[in-house]
PyMOL Python script that loads the backbone (N, CA, C, O; Angstrom):
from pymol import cmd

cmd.read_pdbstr("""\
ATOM      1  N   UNK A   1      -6.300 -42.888  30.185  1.00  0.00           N
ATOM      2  CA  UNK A   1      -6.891 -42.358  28.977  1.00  0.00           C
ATOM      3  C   UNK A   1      -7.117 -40.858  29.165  1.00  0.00           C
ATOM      4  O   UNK A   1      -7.537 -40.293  30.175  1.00  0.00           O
ATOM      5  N   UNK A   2      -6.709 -40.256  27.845  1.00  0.00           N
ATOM      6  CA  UNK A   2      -7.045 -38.390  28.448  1.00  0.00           C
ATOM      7  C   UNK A   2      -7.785 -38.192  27.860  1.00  0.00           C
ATOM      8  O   UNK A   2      -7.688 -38.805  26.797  1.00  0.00           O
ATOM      9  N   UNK A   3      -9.024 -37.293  27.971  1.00  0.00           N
ATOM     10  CA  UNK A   3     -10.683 -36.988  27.632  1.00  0.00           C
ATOM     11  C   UNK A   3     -10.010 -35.135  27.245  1.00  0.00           C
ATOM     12  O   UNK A   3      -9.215 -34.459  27.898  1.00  0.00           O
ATOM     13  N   UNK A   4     -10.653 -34.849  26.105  1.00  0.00           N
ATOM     14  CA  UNK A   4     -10.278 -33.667  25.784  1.00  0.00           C
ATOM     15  C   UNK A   4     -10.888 -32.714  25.993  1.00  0.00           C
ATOM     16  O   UNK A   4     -11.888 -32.821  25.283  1.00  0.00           O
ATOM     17  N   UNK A   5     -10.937 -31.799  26.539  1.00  0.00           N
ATOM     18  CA  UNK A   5     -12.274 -30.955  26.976  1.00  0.00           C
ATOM     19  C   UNK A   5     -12.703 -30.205  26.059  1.00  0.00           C
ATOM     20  O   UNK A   5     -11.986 -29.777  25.155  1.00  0.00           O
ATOM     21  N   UNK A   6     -13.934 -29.959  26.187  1.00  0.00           N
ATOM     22  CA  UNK A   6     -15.259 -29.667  25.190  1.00  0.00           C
ATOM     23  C   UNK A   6     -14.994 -28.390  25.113  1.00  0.00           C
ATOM     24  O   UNK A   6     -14.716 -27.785  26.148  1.00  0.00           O
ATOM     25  N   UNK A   7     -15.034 -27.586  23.612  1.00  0.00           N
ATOM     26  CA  UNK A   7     -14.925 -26.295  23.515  1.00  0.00           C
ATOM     27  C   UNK A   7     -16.129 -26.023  22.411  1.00  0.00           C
ATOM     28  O   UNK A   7     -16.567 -26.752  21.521  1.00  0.00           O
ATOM     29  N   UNK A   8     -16.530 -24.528  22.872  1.00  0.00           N
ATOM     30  CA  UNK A   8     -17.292 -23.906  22.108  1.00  0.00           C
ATOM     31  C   UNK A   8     -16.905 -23.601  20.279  1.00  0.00           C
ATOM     32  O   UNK A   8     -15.811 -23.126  19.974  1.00  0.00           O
ATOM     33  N   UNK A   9     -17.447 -23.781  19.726  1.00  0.00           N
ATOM     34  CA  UNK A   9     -17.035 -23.380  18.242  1.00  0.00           C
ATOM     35  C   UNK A   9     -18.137 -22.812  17.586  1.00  0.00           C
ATOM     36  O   UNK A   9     -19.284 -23.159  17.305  1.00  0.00           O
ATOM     37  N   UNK A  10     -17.191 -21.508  17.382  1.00  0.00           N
ATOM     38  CA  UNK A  10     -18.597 -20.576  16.285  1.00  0.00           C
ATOM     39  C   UNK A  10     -17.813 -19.950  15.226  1.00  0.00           C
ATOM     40  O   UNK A  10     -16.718 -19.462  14.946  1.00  0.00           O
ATOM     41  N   UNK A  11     -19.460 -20.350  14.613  1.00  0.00           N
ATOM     42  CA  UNK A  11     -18.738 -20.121  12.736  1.00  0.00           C
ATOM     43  C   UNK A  11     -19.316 -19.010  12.540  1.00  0.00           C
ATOM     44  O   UNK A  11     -20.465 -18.720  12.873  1.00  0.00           O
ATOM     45  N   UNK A  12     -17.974 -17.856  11.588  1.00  0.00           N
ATOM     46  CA  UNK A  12     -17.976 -16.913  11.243  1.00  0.00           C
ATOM     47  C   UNK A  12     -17.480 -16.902   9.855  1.00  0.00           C
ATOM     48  O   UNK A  12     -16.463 -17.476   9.464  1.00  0.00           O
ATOM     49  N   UNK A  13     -18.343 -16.153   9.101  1.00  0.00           N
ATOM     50  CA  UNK A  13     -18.417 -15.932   7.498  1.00  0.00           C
ATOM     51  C   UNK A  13     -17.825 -15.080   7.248  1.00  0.00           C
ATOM     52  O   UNK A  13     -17.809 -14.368   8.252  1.00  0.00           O
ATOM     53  N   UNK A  14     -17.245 -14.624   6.447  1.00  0.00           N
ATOM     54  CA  UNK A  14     -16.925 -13.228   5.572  1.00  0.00           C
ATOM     55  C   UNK A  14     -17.781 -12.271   5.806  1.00  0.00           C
ATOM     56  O   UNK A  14     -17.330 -11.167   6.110  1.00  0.00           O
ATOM     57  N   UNK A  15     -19.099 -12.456   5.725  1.00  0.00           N
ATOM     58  CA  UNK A  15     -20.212 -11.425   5.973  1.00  0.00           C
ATOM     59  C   UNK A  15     -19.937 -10.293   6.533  1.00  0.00           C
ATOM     60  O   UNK A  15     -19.960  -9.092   6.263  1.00  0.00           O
ATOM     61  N   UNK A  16     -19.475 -11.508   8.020  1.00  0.00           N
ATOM     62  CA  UNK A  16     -19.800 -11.082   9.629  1.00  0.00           C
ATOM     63  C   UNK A  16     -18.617  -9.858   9.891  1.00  0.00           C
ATOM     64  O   UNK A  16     -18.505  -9.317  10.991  1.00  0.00           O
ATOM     65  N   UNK A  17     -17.727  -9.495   8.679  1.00  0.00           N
ATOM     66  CA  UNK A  17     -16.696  -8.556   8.468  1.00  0.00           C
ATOM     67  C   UNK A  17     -16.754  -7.769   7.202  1.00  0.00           C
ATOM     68  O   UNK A  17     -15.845  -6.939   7.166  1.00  0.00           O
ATOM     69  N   UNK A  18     -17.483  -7.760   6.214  1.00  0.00           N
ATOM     70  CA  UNK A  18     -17.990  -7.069   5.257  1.00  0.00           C
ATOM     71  C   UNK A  18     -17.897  -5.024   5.403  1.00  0.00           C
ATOM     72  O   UNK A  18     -17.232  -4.187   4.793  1.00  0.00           O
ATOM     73  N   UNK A  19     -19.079  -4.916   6.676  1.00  0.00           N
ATOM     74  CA  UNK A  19     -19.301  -3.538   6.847  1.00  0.00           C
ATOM     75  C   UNK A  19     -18.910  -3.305   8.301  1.00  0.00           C
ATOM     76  O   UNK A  19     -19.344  -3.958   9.250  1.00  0.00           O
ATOM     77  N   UNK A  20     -17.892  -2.127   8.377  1.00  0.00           N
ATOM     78  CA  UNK A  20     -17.580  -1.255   9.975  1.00  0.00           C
ATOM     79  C   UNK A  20     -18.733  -0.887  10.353  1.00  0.00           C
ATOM     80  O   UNK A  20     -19.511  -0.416   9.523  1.00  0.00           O
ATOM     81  N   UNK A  21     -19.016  -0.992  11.401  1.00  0.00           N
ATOM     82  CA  UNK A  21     -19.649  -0.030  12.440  1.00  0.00           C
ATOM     83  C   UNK A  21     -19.784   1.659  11.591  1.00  0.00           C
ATOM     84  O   UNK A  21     -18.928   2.264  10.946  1.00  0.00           O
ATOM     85  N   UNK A  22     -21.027   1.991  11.882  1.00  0.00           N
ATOM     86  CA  UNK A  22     -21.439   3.384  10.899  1.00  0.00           C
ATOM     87  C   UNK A  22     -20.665   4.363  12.520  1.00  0.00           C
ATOM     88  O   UNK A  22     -21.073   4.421  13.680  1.00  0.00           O
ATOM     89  N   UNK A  23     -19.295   5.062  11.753  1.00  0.00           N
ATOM     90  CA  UNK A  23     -19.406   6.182  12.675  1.00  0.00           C
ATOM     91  C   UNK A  23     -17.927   5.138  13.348  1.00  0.00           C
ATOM     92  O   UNK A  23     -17.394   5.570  14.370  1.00  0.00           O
ATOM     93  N   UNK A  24     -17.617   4.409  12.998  1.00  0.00           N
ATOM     94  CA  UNK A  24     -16.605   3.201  13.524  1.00  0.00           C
ATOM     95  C   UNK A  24     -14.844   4.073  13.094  1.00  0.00           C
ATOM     96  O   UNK A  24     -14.675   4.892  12.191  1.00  0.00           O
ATOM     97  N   UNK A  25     -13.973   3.647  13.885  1.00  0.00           N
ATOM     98  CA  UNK A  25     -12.233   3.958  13.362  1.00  0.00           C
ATOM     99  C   UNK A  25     -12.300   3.351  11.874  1.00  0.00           C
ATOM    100  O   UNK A  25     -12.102   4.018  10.858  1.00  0.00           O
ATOM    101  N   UNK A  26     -12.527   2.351  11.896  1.00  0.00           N
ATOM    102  CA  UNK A  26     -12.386   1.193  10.620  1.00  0.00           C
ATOM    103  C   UNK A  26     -13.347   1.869   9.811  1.00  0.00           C
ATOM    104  O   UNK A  26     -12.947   1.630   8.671  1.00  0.00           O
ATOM    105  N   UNK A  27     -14.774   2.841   9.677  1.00  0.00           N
ATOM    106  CA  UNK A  27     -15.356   2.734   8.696  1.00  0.00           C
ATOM    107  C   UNK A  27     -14.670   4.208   8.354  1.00  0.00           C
ATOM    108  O   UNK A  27     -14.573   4.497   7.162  1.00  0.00           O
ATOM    109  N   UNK A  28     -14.036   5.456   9.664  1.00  0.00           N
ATOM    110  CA  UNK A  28     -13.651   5.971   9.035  1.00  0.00           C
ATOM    111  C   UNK A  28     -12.239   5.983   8.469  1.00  0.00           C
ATOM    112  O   UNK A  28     -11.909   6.780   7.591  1.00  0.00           O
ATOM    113  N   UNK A  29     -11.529   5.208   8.919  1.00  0.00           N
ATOM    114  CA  UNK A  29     -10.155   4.760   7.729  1.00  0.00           C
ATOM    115  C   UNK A  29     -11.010   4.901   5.969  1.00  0.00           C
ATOM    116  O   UNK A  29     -11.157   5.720   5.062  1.00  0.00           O
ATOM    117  N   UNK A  30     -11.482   3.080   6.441  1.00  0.00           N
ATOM    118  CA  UNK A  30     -12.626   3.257   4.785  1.00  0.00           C
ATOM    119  C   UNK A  30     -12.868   4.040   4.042  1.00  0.00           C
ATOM    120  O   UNK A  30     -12.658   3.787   2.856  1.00  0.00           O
ATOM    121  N   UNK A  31     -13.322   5.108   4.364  1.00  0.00           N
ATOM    122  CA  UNK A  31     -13.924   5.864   3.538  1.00  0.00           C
ATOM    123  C   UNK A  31     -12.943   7.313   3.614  1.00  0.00           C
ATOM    124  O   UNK A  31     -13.365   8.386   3.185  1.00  0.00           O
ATOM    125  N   UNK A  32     -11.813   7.178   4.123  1.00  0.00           N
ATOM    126  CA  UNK A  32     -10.494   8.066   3.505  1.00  0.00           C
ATOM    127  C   UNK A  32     -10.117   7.228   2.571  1.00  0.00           C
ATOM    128  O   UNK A  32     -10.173   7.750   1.457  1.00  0.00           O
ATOM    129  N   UNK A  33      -9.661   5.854   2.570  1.00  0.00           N
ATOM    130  CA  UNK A  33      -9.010   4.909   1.451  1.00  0.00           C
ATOM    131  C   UNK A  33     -10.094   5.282   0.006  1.00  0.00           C
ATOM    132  O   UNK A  33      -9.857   5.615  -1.155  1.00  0.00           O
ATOM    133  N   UNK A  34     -11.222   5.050   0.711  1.00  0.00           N
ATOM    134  CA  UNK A  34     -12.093   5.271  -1.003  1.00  0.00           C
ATOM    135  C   UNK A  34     -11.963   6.781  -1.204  1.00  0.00           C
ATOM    136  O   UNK A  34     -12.007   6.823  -2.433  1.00  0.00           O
ATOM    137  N   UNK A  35     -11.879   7.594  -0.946  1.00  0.00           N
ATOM    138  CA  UNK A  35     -11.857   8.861  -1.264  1.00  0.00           C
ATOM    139  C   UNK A  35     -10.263   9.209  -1.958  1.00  0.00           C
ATOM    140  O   UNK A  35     -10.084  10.030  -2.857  1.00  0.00           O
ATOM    141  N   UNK A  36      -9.171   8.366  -1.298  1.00  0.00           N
ATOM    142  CA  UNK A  36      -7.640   8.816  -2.094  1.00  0.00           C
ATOM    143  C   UNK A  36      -7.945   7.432  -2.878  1.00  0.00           C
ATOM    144  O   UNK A  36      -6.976   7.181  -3.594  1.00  0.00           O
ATOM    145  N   UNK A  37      -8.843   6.556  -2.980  1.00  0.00           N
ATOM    146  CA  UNK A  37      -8.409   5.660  -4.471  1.00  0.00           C
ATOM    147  C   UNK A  37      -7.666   4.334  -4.117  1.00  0.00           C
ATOM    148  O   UNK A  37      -7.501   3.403  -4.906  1.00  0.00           O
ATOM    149  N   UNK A  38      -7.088   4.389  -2.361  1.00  0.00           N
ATOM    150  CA  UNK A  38      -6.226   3.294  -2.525  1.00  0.00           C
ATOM    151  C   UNK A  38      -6.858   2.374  -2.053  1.00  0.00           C
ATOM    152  O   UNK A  38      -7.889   2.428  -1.382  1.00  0.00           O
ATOM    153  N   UNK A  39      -5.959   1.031  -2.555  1.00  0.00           N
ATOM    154  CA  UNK A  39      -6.415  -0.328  -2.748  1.00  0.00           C
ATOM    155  C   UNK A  39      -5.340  -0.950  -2.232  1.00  0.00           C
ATOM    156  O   UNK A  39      -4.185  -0.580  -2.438  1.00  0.00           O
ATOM    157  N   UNK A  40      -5.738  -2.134  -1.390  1.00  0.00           N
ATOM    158  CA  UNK A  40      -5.024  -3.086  -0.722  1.00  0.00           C
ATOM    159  C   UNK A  40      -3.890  -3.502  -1.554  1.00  0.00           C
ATOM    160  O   UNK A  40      -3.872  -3.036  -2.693  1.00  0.00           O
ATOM    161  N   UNK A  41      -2.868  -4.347  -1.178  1.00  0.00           N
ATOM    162  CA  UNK A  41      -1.245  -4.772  -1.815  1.00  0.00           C
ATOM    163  C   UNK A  41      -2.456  -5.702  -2.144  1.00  0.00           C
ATOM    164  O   UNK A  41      -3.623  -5.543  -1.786  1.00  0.00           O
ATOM    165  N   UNK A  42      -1.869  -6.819  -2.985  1.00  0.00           N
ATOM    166  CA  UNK A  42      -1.849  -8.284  -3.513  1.00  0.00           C
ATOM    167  C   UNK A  42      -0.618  -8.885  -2.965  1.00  0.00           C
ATOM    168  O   UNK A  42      -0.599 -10.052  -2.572  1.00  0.00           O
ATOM    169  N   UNK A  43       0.547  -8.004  -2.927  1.00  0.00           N
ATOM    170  CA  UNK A  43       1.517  -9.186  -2.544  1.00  0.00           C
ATOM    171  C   UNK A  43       2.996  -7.888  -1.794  1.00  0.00           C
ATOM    172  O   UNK A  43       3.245  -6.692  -1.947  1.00  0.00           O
ATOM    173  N   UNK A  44       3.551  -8.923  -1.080  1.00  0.00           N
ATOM    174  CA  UNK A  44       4.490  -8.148  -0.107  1.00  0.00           C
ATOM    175  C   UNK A  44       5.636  -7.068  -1.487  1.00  0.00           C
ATOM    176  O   UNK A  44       6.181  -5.972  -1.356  1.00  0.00           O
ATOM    177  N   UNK A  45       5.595  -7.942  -2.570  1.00  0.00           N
ATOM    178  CA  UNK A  45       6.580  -7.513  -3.341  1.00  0.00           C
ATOM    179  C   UNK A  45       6.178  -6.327  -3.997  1.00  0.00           C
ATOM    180  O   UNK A  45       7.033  -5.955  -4.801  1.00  0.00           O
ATOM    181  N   UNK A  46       4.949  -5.434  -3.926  1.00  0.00           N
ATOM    182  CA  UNK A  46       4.939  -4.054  -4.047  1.00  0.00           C
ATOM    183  C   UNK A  46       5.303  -3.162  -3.315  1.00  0.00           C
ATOM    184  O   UNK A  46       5.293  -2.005  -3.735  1.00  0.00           O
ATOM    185  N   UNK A  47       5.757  -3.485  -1.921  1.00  0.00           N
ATOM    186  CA  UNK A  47       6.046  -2.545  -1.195  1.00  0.00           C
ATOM    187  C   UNK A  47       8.070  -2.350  -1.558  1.00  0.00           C
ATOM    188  O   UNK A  47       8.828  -1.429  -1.254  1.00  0.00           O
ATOM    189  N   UNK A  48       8.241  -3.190  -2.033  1.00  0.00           N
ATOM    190  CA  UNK A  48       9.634  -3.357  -2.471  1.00  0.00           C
ATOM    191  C   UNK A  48      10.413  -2.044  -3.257  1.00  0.00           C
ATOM    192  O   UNK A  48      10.137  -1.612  -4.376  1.00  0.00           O
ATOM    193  N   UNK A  49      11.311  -1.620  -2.462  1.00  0.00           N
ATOM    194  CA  UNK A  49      11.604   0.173  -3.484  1.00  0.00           C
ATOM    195  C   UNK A  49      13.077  -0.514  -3.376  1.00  0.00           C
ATOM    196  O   UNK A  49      13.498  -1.342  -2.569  1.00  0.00           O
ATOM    197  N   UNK A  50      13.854   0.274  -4.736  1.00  0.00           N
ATOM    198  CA  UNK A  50      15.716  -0.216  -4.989  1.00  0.00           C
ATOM    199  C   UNK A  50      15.727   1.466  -4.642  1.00  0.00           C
ATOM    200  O   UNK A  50      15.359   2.523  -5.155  1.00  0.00           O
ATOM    201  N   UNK A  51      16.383   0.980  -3.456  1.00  0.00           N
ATOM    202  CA  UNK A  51      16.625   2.404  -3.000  1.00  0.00           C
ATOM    203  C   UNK A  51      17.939   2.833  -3.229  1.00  0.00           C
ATOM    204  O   UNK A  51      18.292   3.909  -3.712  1.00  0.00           O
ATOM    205  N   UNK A  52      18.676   1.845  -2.819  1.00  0.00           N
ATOM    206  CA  UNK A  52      20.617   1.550  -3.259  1.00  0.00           C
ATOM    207  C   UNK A  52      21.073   0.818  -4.706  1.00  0.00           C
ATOM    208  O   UNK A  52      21.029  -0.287  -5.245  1.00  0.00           O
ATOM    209  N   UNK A  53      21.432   1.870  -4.906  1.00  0.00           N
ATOM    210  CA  UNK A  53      22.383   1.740  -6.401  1.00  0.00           C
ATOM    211  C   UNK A  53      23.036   0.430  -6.266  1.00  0.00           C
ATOM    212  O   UNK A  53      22.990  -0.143  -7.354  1.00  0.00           O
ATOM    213  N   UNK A  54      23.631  -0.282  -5.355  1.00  0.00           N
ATOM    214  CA  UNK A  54      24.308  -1.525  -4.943  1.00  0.00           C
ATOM    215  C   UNK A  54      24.588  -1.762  -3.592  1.00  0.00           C
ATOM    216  O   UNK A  54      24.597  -1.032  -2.601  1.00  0.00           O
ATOM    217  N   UNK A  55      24.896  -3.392  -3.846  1.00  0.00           N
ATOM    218  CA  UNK A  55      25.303  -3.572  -2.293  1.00  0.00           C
ATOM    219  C   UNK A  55      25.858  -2.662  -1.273  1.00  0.00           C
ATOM    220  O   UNK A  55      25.527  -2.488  -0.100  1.00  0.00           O
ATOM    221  N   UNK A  56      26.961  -2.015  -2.135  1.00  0.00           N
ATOM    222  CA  UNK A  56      27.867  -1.478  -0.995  1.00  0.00           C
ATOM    223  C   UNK A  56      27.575  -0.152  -0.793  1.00  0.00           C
ATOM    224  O   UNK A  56      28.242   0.408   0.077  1.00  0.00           O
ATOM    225  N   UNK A  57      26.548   0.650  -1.516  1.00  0.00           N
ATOM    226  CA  UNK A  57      25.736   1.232  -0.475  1.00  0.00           C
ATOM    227  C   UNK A  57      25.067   0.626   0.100  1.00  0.00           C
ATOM    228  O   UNK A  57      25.385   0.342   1.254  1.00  0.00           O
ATOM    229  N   UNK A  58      24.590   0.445  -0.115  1.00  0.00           N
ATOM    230  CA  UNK A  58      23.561  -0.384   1.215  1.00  0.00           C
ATOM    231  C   UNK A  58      24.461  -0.543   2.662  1.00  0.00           C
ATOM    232  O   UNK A  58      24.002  -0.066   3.699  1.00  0.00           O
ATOM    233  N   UNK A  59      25.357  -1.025   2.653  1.00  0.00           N
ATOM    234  CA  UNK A  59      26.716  -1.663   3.484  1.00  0.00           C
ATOM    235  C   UNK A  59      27.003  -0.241   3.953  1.00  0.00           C
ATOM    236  O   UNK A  59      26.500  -0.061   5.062  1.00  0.00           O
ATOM    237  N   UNK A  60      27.528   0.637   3.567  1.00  0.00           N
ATOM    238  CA  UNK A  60      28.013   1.698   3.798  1.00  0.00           C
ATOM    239  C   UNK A  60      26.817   2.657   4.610  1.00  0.00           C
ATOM    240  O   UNK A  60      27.039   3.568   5.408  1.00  0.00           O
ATOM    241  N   UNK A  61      25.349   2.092   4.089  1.00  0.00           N
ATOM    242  CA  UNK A  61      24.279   3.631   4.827  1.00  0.00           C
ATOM    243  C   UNK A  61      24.287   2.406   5.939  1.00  0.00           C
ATOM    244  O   UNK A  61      23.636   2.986   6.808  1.00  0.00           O
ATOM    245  N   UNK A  62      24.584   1.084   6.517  1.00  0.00           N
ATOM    246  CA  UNK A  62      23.937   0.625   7.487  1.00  0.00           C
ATOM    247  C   UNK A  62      25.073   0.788   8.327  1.00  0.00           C
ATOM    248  O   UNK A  62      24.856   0.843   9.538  1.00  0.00           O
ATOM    249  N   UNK A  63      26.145   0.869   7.952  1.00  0.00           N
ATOM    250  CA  UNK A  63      27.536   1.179   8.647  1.00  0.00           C
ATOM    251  C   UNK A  63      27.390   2.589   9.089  1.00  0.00           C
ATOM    252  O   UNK A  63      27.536   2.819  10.289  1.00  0.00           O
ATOM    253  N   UNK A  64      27.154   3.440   8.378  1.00  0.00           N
ATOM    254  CA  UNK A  64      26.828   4.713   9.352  1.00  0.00           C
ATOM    255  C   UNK A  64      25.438   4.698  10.168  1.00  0.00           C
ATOM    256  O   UNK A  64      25.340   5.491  11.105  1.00  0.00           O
ATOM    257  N   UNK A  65      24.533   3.982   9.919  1.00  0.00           N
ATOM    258  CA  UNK A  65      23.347   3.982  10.646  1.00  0.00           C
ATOM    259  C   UNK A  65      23.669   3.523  12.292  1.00  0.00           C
ATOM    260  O   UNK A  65      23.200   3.894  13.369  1.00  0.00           O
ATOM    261  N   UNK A  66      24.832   2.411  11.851  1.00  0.00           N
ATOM    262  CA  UNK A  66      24.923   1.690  13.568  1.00  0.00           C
ATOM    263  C   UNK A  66      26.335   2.706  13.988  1.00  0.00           C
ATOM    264  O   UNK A  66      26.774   2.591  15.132  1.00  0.00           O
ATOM    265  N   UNK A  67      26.746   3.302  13.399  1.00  0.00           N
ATOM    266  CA  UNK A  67      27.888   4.476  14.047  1.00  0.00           C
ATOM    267  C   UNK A  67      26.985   5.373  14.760  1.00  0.00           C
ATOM    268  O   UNK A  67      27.220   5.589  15.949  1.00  0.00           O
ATOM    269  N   UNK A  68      26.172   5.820  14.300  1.00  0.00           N
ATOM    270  CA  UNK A  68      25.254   7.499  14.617  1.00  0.00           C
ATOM    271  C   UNK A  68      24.687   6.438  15.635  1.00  0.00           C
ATOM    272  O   UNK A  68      25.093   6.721  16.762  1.00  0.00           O
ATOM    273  N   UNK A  69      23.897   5.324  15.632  1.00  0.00           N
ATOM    274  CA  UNK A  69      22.999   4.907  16.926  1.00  0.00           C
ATOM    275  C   UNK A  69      24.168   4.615  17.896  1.00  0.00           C
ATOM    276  O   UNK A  69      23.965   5.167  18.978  1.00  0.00           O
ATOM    277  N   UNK A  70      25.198   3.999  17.857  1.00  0.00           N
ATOM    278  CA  UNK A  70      25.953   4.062  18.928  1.00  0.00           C
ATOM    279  C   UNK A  70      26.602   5.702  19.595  1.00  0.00           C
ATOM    280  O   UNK A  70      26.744   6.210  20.707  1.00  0.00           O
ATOM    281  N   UNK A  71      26.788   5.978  18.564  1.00  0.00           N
ATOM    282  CA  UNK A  71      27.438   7.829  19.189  1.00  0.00           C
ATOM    283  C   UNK A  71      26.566   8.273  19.622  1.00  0.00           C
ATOM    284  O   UNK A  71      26.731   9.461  19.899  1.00  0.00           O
ATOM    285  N   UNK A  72      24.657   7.483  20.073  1.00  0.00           N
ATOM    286  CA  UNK A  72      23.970   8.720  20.614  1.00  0.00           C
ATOM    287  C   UNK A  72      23.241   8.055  21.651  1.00  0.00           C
ATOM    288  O   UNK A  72      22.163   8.498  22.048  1.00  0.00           O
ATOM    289  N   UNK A  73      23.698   7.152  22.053  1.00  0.00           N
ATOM    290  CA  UNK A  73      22.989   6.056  23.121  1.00  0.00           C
ATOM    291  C   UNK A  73      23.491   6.326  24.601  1.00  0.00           C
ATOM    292  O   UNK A  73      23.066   5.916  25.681  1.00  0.00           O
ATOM    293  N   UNK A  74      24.809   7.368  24.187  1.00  0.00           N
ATOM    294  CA  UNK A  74      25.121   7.406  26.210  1.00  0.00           C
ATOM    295  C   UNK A  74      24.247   8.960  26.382  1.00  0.00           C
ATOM    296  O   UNK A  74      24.127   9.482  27.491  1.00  0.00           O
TER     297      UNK A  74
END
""", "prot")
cmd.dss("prot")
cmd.show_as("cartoon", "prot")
cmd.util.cbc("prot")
cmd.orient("prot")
Protein backbone atom coordinates (compact mmCIF):
# COMPACT_ATOMS: atom_id res chain seq x y z
CA UNK A 1 0.00 0.00 0.00
CA UNK A 2 1.62 3.58 -0.78
CA UNK A 3 0.87 6.35 1.98
CA UNK A 4 1.20 9.78 0.33
CA UNK A 5 3.15 12.20 2.09
CA UNK A 6 1.70 15.07 3.92
CA UNK A 7 2.17 18.49 2.38
CA UNK A 8 1.75 21.91 3.59
CA UNK A 9 -1.09 23.95 1.84
CA UNK A 10 -1.57 27.68 2.03
CA UNK A 11 -4.27 29.66 0.78
CA UNK A 12 -3.64 32.72 -1.05
CA UNK A 13 -6.29 35.33 -2.20
CA UNK A 14 -6.11 37.91 -4.77
CA UNK A 15 -5.57 40.36 -1.95
CA UNK A 16 -2.30 38.90 -1.05
CA UNK A 17 -1.23 40.44 -4.77
CA UNK A 18 -3.37 43.53 -5.04
CA UNK A 19 -0.50 46.21 -3.91
CA UNK A 20 3.65 46.14 -4.75
CA UNK A 21 5.85 46.79 -2.18
CA UNK A 22 5.99 50.91 -1.74
CA UNK A 23 9.37 51.76 -3.45
CA UNK A 24 9.13 47.95 -5.15
CA UNK A 25 10.37 47.15 -9.33
CA UNK A 26 6.63 46.11 -9.69
CA UNK A 27 5.20 49.25 -7.97
CA UNK A 28 7.56 51.21 -10.00
CA UNK A 29 6.64 49.57 -13.44
CA UNK A 30 2.88 50.47 -11.99
CA UNK A 31 2.94 53.62 -11.75
CA UNK A 32 4.84 54.29 -15.29
CA UNK A 33 1.82 52.06 -16.82
CA UNK A 34 -0.69 54.50 -14.97
CA UNK A 35 1.04 57.51 -15.94
CA UNK A 36 1.28 56.39 -20.08
CA UNK A 37 -2.50 55.08 -19.67
CA UNK A 38 -1.66 51.51 -20.52
CA UNK A 39 -3.79 48.66 -19.77
CA UNK A 40 -3.27 45.01 -19.79
CA UNK A 41 -4.21 42.79 -23.32
CA UNK A 42 -7.59 40.83 -22.75
CA UNK A 43 -6.51 38.50 -25.30
CA UNK A 44 -3.30 37.27 -27.31
CA UNK A 45 -5.15 38.50 -30.52
CA UNK A 46 -4.28 42.24 -29.92
CA UNK A 47 -0.90 41.87 -30.16
CA UNK A 48 -1.56 40.52 -33.75
CA UNK A 49 -0.10 43.22 -36.56
CA UNK A 50 -0.61 42.15 -40.79
CA UNK A 51 2.60 43.14 -41.37
CA UNK A 52 2.83 41.17 -44.95
CA UNK A 53 0.75 42.10 -47.75
CA UNK A 54 0.66 38.09 -48.37
CA UNK A 55 1.98 34.89 -47.93
CA UNK A 56 4.72 35.17 -50.18
CA UNK A 57 6.10 37.93 -48.54
CA UNK A 58 6.14 36.59 -45.64
CA UNK A 59 8.04 33.45 -47.45
CA UNK A 60 10.36 35.66 -49.14
CA UNK A 61 11.38 38.09 -45.71
CA UNK A 62 11.90 34.55 -43.87
CA UNK A 63 13.95 33.26 -46.83
CA UNK A 64 16.23 36.13 -46.57
CA UNK A 65 16.13 36.15 -42.79
CA UNK A 66 17.67 32.42 -42.74
CA UNK A 67 20.20 33.51 -45.77
CA UNK A 68 21.67 36.67 -43.72
CA UNK A 69 21.69 34.28 -40.34
CA UNK A 70 23.55 31.68 -42.14
CA UNK A 71 26.08 34.19 -44.09
CA UNK A 72 26.94 35.49 -40.57
CA UNK A 73 27.37 32.52 -38.27
CA UNK A 74 31.10 31.55 -39.33
Amino acid sequence: MMVAEEQEVTAVSIADFSEPAAGSYMAQLEEQARRKHVEPIESADELRADVFESDEELDEFLADLQAFRHANMA
